[in-house]
C-alpha positions as CSV (number, residue, x, y, z in Angstrom):
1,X,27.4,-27.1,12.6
2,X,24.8,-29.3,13.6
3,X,21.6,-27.4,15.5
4,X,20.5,-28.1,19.2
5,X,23.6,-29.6,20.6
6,X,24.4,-29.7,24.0
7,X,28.0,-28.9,23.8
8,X,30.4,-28.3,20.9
9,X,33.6,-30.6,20.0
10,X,35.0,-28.6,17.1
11,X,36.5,-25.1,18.5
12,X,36.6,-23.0,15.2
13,X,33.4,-22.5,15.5
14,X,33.9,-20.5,18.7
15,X,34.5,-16.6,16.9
16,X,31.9,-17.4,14.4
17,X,29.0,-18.3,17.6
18,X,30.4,-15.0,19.2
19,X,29.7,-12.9,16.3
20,X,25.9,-14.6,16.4
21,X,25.7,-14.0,19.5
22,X,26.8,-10.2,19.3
23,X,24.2,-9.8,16.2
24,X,21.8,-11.5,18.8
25,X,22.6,-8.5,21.0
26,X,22.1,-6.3,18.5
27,X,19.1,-6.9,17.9
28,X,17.7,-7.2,21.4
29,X,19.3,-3.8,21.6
30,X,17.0,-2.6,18.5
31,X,14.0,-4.6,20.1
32,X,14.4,-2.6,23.4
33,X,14.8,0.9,21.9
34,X,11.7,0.3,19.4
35,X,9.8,-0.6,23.2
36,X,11.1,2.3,24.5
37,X,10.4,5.0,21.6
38,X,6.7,3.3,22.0
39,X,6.4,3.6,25.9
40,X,7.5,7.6,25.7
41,X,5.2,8.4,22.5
42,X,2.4,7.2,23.9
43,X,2.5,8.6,27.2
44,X,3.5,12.0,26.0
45,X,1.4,11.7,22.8
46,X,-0.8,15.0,23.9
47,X,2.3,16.9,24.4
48,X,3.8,15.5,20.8
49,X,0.8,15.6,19.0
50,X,1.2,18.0,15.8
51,X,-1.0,19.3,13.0
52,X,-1.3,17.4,9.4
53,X,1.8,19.3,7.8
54,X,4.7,18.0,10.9
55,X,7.3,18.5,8.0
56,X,6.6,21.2,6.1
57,X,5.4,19.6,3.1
58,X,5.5,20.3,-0.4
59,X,2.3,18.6,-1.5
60,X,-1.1,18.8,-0.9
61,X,-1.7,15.5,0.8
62,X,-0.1,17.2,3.8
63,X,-3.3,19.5,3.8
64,X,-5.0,17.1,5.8
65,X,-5.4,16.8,9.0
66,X,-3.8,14.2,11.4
67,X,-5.6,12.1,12.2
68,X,-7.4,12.3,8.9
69,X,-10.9,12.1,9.0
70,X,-12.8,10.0,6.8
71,X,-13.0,12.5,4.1
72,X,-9.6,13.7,2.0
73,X,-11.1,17.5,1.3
74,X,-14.3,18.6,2.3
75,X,-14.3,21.1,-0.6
76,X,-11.7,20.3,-3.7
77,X,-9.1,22.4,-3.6
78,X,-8.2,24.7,-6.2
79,X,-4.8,23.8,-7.4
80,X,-3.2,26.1,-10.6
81,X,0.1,24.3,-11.1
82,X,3.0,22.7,-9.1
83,X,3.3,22.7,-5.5
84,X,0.1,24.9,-4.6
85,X,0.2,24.3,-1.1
86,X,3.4,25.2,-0.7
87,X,2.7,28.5,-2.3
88,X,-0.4,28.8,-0.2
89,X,2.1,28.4,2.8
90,X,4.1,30.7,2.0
91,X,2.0,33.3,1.0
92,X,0.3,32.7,4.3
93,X,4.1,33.2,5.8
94,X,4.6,36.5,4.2
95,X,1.0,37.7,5.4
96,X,-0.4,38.1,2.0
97,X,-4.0,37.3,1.9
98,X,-4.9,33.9,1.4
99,X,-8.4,32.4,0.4
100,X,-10.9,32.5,3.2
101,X,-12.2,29.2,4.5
102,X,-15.7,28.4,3.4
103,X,-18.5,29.3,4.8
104,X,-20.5,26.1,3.9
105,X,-19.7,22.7,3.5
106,X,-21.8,20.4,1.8
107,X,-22.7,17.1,2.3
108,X,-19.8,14.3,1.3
109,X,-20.7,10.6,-0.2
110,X,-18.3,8.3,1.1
111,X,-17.7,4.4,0.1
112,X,-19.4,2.0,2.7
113,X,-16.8,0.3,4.9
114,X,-17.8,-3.1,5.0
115,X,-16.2,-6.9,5.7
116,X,-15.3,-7.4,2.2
117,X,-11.1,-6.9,2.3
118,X,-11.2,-9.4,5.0
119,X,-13.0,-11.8,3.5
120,X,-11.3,-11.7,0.6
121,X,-8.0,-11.7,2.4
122,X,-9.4,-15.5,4.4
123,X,-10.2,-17.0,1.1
124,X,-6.7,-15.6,-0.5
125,X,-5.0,-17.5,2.8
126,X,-7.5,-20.8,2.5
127,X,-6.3,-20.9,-1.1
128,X,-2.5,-20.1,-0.4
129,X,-2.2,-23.1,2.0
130,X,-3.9,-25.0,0.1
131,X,-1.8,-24.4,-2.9
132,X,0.9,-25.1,-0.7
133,X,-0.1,-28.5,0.5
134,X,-1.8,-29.7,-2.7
135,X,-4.9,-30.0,-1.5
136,X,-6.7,-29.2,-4.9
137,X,-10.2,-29.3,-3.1
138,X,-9.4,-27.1,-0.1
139,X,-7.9,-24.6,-3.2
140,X,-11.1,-24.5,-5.3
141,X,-13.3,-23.6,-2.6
142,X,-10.9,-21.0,-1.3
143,X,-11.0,-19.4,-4.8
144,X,-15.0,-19.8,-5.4
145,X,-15.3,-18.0,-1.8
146,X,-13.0,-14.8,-3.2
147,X,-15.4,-15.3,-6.4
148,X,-18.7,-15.4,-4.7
149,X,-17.4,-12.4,-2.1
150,X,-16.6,-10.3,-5.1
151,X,-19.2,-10.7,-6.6
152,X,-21.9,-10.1,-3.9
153,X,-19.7,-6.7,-2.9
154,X,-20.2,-5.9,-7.1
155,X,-23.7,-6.4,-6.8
156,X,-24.6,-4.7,-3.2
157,X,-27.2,-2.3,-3.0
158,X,-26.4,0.6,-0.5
159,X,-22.6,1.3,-1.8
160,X,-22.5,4.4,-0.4
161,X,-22.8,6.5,3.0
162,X,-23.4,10.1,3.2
163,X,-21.3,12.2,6.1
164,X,-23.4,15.4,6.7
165,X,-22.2,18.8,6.4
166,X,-23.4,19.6,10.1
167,X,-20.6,17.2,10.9
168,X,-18.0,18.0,8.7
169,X,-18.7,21.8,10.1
170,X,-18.5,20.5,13.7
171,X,-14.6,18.9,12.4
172,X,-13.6,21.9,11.4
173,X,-15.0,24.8,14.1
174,X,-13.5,22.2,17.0
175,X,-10.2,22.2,14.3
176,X,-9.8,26.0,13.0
177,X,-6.4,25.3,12.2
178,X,-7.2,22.5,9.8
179,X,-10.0,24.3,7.9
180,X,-9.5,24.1,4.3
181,X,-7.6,27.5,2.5
């Protein structure tokens, strides 16, 4: 069937335009629910908000809060074999004692966020279209721009930032119930 027609001569292609438009509907269906499940979660996100765990995890990673601040741990955890945070849950369950949260954090060195994914990510996009569209200049200068931004992040100076363990004992007196075990 041709596209953009303004009316149709052949009539077996009546049941199979039906079933596209009932996949249409479909769709828009699926469109409008996703809209919907968005409009109620964020209006009634301080009512659905939940800790770093929501599903009873297994693994450490769901030790961390949610929303995760910019550190993973602020002191490594101690982990002696599989599944030690779910051991540490339960034990907590059964009131046995678990370790105490620290008393003192210290100081956390924490990579520098900087502009160098996105520039990389331009330069990967100049060089994609330009790959595309055989433009063999427009290419090479896309890939000596991801070149020359790598290496100016390899050689930066200040690769690091240091979060303070003032701040990462404000996170966790305002969070008690996310303080590291």
């Amino acid at each position: 069937m041709m596209r953009r027609m303004q009316h149709y001569d052949d009539v077996r292609w009546q049941p199979w335009l039906i079933v596209a438009a009932a996949g249409a509907l479909i769709i828009l269906m699926g469109i409008l629910c996703m809209i919907a499940q968005l409009v109620v979660s964020i209006r009634t996100r301080d009512r659905r908000r939940v800790g770093g765990d929501p599903w009873d995890g297994r693994s450490l990673e769901w030790a961390t809060p949610s929303p995760p601040p910019m550190w993973n741990f602020p002191v490594l955890p101690q982990v002696e074999g599989e599944d030690a945070f779910w051991r540490m849950k339960r034990q907590a369950r059964a009131g046995e004692a678990i370790p105490p949260a620290p008393a003192e954090y210290r100081s956390i060195e924490m990579p520098r966020n900087g502009p160098t994914g996105f520039i990389t990510a331009f330069f990967a996009v100049v060089t994609g279209f330009a790959l595309v569209w055989h433009i063999w200049w427009l290419a090479g200068l896309g890939l000596l721009g991801a070149f020359v931004t790598t290496l100016a992040f390899a050689w930066r100076d200040v690769a690091e930032a240091e979060i303070p363990a003032e701040r990462i004992a404000a996170f966790y007196r305002a969070h008690p119930e996310e303080a590291p075990r």
